[in-house]
C-alpha positions as CSV (number, residue, x, y, z in Angstrom):
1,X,-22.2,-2.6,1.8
2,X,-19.1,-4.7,0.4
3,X,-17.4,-7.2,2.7
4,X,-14.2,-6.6,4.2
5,X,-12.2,-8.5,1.8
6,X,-13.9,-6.3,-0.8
7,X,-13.3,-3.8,0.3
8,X,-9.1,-4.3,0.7
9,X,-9.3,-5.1,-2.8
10,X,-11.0,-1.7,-3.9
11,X,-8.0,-0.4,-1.8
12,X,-5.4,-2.5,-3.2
13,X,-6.6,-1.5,-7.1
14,X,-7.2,2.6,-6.1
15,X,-4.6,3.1,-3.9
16,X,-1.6,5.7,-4.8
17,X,1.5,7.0,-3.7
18,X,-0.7,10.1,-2.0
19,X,-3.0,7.6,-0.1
20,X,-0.8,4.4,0.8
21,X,-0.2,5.4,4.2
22,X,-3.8,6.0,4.6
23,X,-5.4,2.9,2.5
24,X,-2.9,0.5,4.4
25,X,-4.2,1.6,8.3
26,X,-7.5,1.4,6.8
27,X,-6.5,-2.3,4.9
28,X,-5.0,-3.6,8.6
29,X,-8.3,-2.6,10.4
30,X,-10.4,-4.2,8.1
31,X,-8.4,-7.5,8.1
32,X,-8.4,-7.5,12.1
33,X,-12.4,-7.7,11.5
34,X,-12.4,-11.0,9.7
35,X,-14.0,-13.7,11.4
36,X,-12.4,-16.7,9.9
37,X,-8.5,-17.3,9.2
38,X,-9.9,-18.7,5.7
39,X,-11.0,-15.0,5.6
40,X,-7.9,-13.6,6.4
41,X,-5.8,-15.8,4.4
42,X,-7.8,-14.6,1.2
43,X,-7.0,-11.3,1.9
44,X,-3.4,-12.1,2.3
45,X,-2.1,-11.4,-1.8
46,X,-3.7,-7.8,-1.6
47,X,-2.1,-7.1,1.8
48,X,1.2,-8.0,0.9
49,X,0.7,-6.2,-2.4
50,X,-0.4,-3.2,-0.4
51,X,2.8,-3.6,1.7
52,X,4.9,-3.8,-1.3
53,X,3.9,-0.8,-3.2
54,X,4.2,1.1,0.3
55,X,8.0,0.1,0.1
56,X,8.1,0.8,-3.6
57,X,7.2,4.2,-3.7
58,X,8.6,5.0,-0.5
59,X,12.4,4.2,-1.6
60,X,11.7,5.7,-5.0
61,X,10.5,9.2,-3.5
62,X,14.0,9.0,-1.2
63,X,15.4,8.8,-4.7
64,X,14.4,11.6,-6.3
65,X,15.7,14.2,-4.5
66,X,19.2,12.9,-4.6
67,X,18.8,12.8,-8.4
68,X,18.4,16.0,-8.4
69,X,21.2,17.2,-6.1
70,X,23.3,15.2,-8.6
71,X,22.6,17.1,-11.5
72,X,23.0,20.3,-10.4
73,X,26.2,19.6,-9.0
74,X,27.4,18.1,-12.9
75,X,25.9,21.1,-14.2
């Protein structure tokens, strides 16, 4: 059975636009299980890269859809 900061970093690697609401929840709970702040603290880089992508894709999908309006209205 991997260890919680394993297992964030499985997440971290196999996570997509589809699943990052769901792989972030799932990130936070595990990291609330760690014993040890040195723990947590190693966790940390995945976390905020987890947070990151979440904020990427999110403003890039609130994009798209204006693109589009935009170029039907030039066509």
């Amino acid at each position: 059975m991997p260890t919680p900061l394993e297992e964030i970093r499985r997440l971290y690697y196999e996570t997509k636009p589809a699943t990052i609401k769901r792989d972030l929840a799932r990130a936070i709970e595990l990291l609330k299980s760690m014993a040890t702040e040195e723990e947590r603290e190693r966790a940390a880089v995945y976390m905020d890269g987890l947070s990151l992508m979440r904020s990427e894709w999110r403003v890039r999908d609130r994009k798209r859809p204006q693109a589009r309006q935009r170029s039907r209205r030039a066509e």
